[in-house]
Every structure is written in C-alpha cells, then in structure tokens.
PyMOL Python script that loads the backbone (N, CA, C, O; Angstrom):
from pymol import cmd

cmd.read_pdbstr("""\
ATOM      1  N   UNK A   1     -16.995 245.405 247.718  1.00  0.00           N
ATOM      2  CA  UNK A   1     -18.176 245.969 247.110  1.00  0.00           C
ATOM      3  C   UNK A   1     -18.557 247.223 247.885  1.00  0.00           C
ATOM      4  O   UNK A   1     -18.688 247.042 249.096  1.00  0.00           O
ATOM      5  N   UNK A   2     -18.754 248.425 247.446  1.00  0.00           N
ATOM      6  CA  UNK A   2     -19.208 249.674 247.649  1.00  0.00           C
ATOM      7  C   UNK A   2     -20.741 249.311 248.195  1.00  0.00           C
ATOM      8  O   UNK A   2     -21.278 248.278 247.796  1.00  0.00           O
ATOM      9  N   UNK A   3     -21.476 250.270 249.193  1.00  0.00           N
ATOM     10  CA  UNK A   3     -22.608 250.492 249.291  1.00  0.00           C
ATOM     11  C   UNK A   3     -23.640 250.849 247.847  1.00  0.00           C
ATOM     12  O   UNK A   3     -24.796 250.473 247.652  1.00  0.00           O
ATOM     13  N   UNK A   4     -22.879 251.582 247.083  1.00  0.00           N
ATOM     14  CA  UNK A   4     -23.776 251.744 245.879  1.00  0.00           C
ATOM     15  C   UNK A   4     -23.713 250.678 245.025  1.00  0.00           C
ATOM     16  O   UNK A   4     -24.767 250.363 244.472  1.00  0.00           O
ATOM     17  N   UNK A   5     -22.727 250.050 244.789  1.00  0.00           N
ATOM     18  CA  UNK A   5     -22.544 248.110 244.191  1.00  0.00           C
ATOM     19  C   UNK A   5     -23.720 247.811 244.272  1.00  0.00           C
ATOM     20  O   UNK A   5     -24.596 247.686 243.416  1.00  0.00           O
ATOM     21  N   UNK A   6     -23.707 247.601 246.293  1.00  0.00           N
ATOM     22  CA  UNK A   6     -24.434 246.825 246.604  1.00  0.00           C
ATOM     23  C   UNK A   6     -26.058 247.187 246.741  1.00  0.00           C
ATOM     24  O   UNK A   6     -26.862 246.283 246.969  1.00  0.00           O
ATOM     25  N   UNK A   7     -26.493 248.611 246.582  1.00  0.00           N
ATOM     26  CA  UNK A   7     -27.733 249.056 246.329  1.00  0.00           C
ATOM     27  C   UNK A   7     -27.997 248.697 244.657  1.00  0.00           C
ATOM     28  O   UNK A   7     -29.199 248.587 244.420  1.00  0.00           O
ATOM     29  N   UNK A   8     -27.105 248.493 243.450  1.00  0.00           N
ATOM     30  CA  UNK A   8     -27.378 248.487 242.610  1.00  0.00           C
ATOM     31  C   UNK A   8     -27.914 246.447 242.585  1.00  0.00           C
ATOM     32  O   UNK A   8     -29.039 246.129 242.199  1.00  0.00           O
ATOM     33  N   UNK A   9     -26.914 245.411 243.038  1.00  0.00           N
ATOM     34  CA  UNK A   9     -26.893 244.744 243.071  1.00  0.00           C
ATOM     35  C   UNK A   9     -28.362 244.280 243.280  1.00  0.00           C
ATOM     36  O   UNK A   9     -28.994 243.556 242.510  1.00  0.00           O
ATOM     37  N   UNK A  10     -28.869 244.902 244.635  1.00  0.00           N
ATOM     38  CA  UNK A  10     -30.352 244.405 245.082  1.00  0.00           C
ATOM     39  C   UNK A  10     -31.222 244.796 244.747  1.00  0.00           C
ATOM     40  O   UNK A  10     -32.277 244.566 245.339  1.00  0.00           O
ATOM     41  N   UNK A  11     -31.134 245.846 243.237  1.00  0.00           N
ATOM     42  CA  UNK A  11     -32.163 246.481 242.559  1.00  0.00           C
ATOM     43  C   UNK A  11     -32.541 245.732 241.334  1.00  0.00           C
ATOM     44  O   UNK A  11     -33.694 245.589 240.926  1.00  0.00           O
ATOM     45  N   UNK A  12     -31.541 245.301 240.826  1.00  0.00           N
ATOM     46  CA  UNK A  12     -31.282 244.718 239.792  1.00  0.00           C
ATOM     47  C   UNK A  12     -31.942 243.350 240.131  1.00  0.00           C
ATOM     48  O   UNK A  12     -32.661 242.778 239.312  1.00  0.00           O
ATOM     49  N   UNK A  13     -31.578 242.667 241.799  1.00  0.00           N
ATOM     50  CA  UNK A  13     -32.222 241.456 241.644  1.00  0.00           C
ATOM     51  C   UNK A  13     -33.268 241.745 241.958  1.00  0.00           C
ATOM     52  O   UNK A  13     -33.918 240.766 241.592  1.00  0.00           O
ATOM     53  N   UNK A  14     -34.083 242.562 242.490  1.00  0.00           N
ATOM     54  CA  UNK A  14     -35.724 242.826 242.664  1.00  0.00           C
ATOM     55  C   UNK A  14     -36.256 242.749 241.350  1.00  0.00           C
ATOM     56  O   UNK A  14     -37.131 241.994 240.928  1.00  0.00           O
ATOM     57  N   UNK A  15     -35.536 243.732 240.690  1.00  0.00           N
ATOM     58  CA  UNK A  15     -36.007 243.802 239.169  1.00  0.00           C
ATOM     59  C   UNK A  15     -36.581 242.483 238.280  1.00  0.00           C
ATOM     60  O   UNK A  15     -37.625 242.324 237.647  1.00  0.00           O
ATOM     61  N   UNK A  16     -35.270 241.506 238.556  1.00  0.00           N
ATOM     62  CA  UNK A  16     -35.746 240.200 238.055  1.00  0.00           C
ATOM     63  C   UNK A  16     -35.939 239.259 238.255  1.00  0.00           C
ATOM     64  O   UNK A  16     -35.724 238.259 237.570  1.00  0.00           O
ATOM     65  N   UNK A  17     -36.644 239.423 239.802  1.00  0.00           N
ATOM     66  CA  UNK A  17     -37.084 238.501 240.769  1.00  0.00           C
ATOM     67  C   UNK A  17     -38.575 239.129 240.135  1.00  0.00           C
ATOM     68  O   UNK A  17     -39.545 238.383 240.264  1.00  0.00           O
ATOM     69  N   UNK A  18     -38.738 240.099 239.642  1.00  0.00           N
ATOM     70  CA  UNK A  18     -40.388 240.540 239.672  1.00  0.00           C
ATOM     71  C   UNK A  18     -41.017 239.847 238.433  1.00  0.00           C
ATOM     72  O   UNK A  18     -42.102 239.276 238.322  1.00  0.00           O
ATOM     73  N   UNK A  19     -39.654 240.142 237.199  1.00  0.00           N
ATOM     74  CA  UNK A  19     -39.625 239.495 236.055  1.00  0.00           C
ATOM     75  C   UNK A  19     -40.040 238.495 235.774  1.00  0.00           C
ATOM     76  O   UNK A  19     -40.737 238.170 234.813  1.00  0.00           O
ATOM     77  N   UNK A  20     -39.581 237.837 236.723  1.00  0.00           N
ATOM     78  CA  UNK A  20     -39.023 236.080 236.688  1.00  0.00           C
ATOM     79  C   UNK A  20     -40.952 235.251 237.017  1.00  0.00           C
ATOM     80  O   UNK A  20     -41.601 234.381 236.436  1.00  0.00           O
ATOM     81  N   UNK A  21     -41.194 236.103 238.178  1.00  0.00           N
ATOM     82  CA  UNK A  21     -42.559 236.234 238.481  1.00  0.00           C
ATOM     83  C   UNK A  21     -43.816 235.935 237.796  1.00  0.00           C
ATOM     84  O   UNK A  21     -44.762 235.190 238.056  1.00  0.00           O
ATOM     85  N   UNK A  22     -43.473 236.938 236.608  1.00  0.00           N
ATOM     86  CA  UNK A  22     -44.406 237.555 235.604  1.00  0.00           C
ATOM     87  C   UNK A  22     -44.006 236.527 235.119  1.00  0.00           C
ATOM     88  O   UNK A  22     -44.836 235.672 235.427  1.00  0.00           O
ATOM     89  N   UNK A  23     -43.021 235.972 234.385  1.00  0.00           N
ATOM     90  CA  UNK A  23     -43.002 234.910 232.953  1.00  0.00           C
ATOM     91  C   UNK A  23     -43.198 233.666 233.636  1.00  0.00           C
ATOM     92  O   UNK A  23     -43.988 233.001 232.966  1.00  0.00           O
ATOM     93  N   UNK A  24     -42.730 232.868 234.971  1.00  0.00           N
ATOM     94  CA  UNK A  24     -42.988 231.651 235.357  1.00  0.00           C
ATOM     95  C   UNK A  24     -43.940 231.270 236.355  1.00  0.00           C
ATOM     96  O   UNK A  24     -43.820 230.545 237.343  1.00  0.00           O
ATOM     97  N   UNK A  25     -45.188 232.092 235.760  1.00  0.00           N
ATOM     98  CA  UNK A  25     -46.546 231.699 236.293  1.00  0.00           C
ATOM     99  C   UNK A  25     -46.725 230.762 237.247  1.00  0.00           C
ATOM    100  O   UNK A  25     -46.137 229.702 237.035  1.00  0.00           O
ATOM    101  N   UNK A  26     -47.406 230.845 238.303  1.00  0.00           N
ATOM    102  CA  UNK A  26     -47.894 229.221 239.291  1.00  0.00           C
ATOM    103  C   UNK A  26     -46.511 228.967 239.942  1.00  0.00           C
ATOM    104  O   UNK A  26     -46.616 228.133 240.842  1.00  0.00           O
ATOM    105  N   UNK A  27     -45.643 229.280 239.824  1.00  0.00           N
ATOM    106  CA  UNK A  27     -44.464 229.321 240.993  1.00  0.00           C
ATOM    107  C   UNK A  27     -43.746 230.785 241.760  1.00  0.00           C
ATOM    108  O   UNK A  27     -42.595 230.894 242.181  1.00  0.00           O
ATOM    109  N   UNK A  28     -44.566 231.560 241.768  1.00  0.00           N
ATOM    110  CA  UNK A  28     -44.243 232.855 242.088  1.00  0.00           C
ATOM    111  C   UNK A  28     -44.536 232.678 244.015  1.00  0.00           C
ATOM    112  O   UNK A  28     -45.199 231.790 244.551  1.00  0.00           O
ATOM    113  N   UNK A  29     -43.895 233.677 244.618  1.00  0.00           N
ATOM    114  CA  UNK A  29     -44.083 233.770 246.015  1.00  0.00           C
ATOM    115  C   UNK A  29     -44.718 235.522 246.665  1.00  0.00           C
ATOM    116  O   UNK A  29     -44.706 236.155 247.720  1.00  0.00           O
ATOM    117  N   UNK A  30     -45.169 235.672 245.379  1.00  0.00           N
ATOM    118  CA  UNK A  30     -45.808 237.548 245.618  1.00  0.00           C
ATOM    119  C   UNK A  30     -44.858 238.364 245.506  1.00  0.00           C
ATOM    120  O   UNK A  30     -43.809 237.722 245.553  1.00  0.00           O
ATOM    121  N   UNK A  31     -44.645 239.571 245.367  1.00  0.00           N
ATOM    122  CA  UNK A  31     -43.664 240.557 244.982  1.00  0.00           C
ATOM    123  C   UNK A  31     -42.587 240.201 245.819  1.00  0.00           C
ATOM    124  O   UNK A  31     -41.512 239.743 245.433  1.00  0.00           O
ATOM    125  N   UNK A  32     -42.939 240.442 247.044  1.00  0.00           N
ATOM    126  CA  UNK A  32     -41.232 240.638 247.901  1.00  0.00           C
ATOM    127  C   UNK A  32     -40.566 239.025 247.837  1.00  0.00           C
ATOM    128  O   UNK A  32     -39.357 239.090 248.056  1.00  0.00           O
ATOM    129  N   UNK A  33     -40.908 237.990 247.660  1.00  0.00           N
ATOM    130  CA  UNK A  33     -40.765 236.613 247.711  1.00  0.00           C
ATOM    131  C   UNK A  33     -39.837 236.874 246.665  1.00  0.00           C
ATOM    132  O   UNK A  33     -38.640 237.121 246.808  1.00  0.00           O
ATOM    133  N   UNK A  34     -40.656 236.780 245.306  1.00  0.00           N
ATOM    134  CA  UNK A  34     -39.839 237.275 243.546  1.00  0.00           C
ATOM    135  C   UNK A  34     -39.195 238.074 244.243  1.00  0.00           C
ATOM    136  O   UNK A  34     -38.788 237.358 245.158  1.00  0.00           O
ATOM    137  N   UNK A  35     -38.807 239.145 244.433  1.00  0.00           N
ATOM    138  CA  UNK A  35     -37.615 240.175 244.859  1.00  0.00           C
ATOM    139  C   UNK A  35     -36.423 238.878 245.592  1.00  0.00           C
ATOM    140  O   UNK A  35     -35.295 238.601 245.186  1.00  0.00           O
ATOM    141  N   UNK A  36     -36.833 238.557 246.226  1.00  0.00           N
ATOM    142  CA  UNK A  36     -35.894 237.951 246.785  1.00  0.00           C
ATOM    143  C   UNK A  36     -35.409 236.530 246.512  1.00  0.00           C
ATOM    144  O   UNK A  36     -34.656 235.899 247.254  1.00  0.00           O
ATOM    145  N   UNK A  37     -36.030 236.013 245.135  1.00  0.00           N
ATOM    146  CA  UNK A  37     -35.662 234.902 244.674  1.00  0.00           C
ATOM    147  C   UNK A  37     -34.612 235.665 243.347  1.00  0.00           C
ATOM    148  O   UNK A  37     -33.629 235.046 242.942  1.00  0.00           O
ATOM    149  N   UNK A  38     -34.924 236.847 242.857  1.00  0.00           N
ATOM    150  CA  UNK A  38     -34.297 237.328 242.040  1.00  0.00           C
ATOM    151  C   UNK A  38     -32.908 237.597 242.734  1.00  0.00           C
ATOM    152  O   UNK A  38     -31.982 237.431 241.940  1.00  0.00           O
ATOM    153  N   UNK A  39     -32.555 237.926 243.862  1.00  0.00           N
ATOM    154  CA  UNK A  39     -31.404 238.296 244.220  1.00  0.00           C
ATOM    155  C   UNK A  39     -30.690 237.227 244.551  1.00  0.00           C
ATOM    156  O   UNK A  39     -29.468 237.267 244.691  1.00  0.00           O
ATOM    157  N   UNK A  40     -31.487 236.053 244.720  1.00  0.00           N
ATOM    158  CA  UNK A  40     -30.714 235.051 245.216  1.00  0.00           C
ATOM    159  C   UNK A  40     -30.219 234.304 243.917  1.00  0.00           C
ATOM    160  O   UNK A  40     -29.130 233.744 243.791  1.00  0.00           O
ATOM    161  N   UNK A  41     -31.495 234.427 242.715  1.00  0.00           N
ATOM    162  CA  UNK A  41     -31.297 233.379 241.615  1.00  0.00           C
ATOM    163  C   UNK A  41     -29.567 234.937 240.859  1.00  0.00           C
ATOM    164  O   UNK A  41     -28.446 234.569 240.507  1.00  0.00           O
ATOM    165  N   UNK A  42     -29.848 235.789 240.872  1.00  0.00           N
ATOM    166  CA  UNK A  42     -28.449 236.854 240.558  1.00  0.00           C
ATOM    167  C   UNK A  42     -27.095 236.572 241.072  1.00  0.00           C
ATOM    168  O   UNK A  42     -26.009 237.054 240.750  1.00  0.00           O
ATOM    169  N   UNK A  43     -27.461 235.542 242.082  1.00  0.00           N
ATOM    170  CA  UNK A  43     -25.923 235.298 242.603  1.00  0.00           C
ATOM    171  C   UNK A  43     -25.937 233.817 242.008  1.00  0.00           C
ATOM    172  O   UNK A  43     -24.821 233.545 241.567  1.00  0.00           O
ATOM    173  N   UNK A  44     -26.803 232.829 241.866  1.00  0.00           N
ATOM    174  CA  UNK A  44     -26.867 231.650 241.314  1.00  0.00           C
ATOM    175  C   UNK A  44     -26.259 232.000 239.528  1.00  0.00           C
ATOM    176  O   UNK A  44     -25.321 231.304 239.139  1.00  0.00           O
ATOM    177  N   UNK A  45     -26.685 232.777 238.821  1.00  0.00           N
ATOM    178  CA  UNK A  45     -26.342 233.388 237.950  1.00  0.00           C
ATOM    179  C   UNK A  45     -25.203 233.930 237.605  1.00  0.00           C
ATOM    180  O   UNK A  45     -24.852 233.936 236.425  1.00  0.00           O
ATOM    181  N   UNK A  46     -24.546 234.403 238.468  1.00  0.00           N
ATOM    182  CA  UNK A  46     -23.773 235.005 238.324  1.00  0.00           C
ATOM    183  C   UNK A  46     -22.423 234.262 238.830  1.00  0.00           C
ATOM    184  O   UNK A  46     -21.361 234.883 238.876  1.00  0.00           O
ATOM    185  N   UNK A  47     -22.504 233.140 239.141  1.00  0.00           N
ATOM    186  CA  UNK A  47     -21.670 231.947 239.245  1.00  0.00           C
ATOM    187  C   UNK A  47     -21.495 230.983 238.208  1.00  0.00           C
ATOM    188  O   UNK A  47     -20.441 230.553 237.738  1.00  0.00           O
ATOM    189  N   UNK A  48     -23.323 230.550 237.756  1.00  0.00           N
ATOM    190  CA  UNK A  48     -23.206 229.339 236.894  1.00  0.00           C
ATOM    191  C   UNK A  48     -22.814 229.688 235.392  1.00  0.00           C
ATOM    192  O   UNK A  48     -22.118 228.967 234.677  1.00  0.00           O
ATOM    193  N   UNK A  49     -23.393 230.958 235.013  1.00  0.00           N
ATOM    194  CA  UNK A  49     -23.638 230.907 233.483  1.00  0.00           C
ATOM    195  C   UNK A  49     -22.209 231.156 232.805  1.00  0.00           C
ATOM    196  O   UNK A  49     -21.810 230.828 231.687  1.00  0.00           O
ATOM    197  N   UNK A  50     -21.422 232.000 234.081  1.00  0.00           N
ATOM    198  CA  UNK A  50     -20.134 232.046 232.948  1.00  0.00           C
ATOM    199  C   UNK A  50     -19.297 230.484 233.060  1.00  0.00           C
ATOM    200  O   UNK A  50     -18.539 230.099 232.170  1.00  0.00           O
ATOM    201  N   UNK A  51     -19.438 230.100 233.666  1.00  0.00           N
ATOM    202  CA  UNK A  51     -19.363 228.151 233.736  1.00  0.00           C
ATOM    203  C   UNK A  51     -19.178 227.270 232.577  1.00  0.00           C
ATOM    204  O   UNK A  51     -18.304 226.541 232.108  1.00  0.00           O
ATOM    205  N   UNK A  52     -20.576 227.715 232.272  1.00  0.00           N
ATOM    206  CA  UNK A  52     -21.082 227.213 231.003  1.00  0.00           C
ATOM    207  C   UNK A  52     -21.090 228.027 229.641  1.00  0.00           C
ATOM    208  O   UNK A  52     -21.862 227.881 228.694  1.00  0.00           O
ATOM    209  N   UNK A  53     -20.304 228.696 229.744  1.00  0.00           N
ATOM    210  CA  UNK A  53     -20.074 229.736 228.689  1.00  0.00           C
ATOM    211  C   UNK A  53     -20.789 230.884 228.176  1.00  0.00           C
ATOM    212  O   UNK A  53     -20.410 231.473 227.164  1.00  0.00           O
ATOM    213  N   UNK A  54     -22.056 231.305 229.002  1.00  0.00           N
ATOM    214  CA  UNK A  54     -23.073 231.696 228.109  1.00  0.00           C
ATOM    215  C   UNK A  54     -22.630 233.604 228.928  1.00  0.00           C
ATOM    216  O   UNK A  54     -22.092 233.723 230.029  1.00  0.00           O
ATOM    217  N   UNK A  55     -23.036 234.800 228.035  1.00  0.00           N
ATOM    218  CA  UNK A  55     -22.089 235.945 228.690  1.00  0.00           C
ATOM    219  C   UNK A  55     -23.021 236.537 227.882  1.00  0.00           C
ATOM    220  O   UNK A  55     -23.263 236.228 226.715  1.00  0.00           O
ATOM    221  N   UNK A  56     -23.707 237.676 228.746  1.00  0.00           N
ATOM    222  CA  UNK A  56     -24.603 238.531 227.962  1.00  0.00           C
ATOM    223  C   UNK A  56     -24.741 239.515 227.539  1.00  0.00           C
ATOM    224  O   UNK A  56     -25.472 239.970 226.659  1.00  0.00           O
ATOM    225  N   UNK A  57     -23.876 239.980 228.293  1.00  0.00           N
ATOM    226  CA  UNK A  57     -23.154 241.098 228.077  1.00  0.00           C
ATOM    227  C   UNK A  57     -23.107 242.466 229.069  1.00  0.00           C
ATOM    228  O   UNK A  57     -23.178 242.172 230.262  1.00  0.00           O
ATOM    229  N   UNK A  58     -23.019 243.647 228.833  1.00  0.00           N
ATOM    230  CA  UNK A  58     -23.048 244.407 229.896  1.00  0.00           C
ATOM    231  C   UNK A  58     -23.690 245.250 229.882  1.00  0.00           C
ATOM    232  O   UNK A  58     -24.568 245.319 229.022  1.00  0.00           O
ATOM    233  N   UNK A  59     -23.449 246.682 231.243  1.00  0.00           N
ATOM    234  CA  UNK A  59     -24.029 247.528 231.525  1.00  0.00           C
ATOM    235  C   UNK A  59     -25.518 246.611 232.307  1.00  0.00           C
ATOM    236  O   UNK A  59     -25.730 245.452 232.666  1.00  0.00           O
ATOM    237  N   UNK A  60     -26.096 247.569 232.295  1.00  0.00           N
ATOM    238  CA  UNK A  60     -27.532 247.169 233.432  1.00  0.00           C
ATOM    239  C   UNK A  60     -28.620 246.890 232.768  1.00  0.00           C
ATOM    240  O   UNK A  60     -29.746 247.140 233.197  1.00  0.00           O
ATOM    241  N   UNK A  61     -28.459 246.536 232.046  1.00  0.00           N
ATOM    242  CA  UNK A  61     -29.267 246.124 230.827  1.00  0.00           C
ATOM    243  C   UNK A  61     -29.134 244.488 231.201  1.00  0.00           C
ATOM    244  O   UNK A  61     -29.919 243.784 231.835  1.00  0.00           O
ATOM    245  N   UNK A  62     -27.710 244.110 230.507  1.00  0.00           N
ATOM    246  CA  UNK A  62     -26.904 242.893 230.946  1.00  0.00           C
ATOM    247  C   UNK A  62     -27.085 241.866 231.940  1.00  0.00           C
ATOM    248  O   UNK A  62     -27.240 240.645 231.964  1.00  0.00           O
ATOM    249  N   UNK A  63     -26.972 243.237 233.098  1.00  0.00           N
ATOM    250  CA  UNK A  63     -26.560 242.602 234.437  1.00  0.00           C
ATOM    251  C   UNK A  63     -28.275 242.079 234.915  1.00  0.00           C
ATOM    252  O   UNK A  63     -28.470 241.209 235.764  1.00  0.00           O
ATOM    253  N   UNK A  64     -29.322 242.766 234.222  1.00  0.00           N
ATOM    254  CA  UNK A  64     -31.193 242.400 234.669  1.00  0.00           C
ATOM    255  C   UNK A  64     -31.229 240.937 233.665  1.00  0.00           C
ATOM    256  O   UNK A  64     -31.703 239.888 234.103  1.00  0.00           O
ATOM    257  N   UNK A  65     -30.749 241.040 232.502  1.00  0.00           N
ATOM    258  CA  UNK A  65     -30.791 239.382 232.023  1.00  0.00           C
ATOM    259  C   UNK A  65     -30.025 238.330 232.562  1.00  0.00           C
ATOM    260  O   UNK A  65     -30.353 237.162 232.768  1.00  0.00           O
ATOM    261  N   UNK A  66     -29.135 238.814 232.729  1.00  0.00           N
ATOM    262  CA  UNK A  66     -28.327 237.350 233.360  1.00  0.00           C
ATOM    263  C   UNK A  66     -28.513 236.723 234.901  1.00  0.00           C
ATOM    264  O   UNK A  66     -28.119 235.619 235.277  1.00  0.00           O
ATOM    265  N   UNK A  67     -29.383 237.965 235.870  1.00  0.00           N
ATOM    266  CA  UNK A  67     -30.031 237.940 236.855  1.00  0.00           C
ATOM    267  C   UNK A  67     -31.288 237.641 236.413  1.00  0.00           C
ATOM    268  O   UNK A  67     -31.575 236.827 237.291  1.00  0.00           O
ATOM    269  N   UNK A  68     -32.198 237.684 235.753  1.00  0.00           N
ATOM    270  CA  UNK A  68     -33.447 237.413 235.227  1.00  0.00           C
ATOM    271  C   UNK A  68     -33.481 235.659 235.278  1.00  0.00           C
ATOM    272  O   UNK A  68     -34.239 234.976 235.967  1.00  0.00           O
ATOM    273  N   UNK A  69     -32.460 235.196 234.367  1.00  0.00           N
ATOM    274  CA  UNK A  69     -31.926 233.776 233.829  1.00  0.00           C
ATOM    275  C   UNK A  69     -31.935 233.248 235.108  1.00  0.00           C
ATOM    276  O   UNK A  69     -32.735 232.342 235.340  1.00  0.00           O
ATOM    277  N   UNK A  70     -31.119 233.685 236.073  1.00  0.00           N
ATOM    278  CA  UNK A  70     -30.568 233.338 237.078  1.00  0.00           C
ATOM    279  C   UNK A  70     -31.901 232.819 238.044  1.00  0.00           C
ATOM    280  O   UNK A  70     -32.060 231.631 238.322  1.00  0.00           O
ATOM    281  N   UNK A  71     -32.900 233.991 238.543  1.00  0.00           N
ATOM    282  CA  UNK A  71     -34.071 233.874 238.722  1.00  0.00           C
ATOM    283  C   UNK A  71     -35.493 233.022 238.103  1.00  0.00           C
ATOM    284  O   UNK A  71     -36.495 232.560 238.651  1.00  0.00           O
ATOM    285  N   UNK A  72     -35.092 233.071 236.924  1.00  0.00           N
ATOM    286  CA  UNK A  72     -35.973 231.620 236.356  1.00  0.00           C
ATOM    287  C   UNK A  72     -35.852 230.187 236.838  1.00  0.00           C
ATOM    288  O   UNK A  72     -36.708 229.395 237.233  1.00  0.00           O
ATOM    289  N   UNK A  73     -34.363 230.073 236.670  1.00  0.00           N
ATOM    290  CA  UNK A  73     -33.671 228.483 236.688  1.00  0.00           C
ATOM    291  C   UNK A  73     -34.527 228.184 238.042  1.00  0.00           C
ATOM    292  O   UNK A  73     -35.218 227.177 238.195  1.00  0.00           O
ATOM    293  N   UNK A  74     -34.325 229.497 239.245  1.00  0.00           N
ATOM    294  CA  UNK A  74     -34.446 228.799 240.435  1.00  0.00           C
ATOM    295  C   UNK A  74     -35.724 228.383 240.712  1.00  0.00           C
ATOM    296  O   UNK A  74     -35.903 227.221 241.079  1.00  0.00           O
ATOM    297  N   UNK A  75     -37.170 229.592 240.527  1.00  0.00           N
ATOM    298  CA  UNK A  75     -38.190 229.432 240.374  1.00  0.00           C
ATOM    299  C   UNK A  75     -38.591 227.987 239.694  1.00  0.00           C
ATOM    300  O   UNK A  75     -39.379 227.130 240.094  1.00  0.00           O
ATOM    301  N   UNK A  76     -37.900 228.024 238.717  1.00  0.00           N
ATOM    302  CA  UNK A  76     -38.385 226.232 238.335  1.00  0.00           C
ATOM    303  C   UNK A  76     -38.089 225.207 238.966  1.00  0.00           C
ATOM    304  O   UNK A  76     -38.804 224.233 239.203  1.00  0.00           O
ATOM    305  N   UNK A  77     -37.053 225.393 239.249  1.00  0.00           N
ATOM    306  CA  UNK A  77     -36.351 224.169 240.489  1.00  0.00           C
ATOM    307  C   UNK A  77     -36.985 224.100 241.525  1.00  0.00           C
ATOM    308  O   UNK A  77     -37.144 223.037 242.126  1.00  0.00           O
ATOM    309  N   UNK A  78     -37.610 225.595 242.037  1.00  0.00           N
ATOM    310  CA  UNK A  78     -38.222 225.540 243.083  1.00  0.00           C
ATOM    311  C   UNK A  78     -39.726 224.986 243.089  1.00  0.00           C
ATOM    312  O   UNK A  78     -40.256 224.653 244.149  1.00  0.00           O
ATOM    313  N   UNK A  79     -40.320 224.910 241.988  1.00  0.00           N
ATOM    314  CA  UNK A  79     -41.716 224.583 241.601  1.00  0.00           C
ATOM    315  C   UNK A  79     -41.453 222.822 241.559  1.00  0.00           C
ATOM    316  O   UNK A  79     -42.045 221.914 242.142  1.00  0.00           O
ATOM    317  N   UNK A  80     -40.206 222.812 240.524  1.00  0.00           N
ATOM    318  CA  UNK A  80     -40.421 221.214 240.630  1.00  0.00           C
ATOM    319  C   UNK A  80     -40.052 220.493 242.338  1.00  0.00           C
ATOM    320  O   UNK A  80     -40.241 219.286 242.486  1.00  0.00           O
ATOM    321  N   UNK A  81     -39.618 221.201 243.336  1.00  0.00           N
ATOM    322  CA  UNK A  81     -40.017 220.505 244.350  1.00  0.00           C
ATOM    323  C   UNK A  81     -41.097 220.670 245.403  1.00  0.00           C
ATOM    324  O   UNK A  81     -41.457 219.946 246.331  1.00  0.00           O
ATOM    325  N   UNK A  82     -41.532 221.961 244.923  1.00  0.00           N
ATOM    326  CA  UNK A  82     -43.005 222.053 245.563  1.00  0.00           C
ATOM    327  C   UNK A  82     -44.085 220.927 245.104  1.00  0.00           C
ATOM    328  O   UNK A  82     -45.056 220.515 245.738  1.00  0.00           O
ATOM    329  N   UNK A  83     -43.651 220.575 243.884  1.00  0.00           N
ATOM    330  CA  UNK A  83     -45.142 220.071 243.074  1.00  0.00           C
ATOM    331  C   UNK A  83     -44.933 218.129 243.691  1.00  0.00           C
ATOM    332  O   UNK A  83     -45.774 217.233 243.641  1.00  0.00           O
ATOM    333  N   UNK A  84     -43.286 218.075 244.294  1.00  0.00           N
ATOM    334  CA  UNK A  84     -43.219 216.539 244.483  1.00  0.00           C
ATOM    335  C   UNK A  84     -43.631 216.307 246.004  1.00  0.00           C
ATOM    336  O   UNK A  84     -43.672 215.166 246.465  1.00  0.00           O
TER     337      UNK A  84
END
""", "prot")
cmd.dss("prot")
cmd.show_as("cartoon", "prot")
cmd.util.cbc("prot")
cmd.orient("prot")
C-alpha cells in the first residue's frame, strides 16, 4: 500500500466513522472515536461483506458505503455490549 492508499484509506474511514455516528444514535464515541471506529469497522468490512456476497461497487463513492456498513455493524455490536 502506497502512502496515498493509505491517506485515502483513513479518509474514507473517518468519513464513515462520522456517518455511522450520525445514523446509529446513543452509541457514538464523539467525532474522533466515530473516525476511528469507521476505520476499524472499513477493515471489518472489507473482509466480511465480500464473504457473504454482498459488493457495492466502486470508486470512492463505493469504497465510503461498504466502510460506512462496515462501521455500523460494529457500533451496534459495540452498543449491544455496552448496554449488557
């Protein structure tokens, strides 16, 4: 991975770590938290979904939904063990 990959990589997951934020209310950790659940849920993402068949397609458009997805799943997972 190139330095610019990898600047794109951690933009993209800020992006939908912020996203992820905004739509799954009451489990958020404040901007830089979301930033960094987005990059983490982008690599969770970017493992599981082609797994399971699901492909969203491309360009950077693409790559903010399937990192977005990625960033939801975890946020919820992460809420359902905060809340136990």
């Amino acid at each position: 991975m190139t330095i610019t990959g990898l600047i794109i990589f951690l933009l993209v997951g800020a992006i939908a770590g912020w996203l992820a934020g905004v739509i799954v209310r009451g489990f958020g950790f404040g901007l830089l938290g979301n930033m960094a659940v987005g990059i983490v849920g982008a690599v969770i993402a970017g493992w599981l979904l082609p797994r399971i068949g699901l492909h969203v397609g491309g360009g950077i458009i693409g790559w903010i939904i399937h990192a977005l997805i990625g960033a939801i799943i975890l946020l919820l997972i992460i809420g359902l063990f905060r809340r136990a």
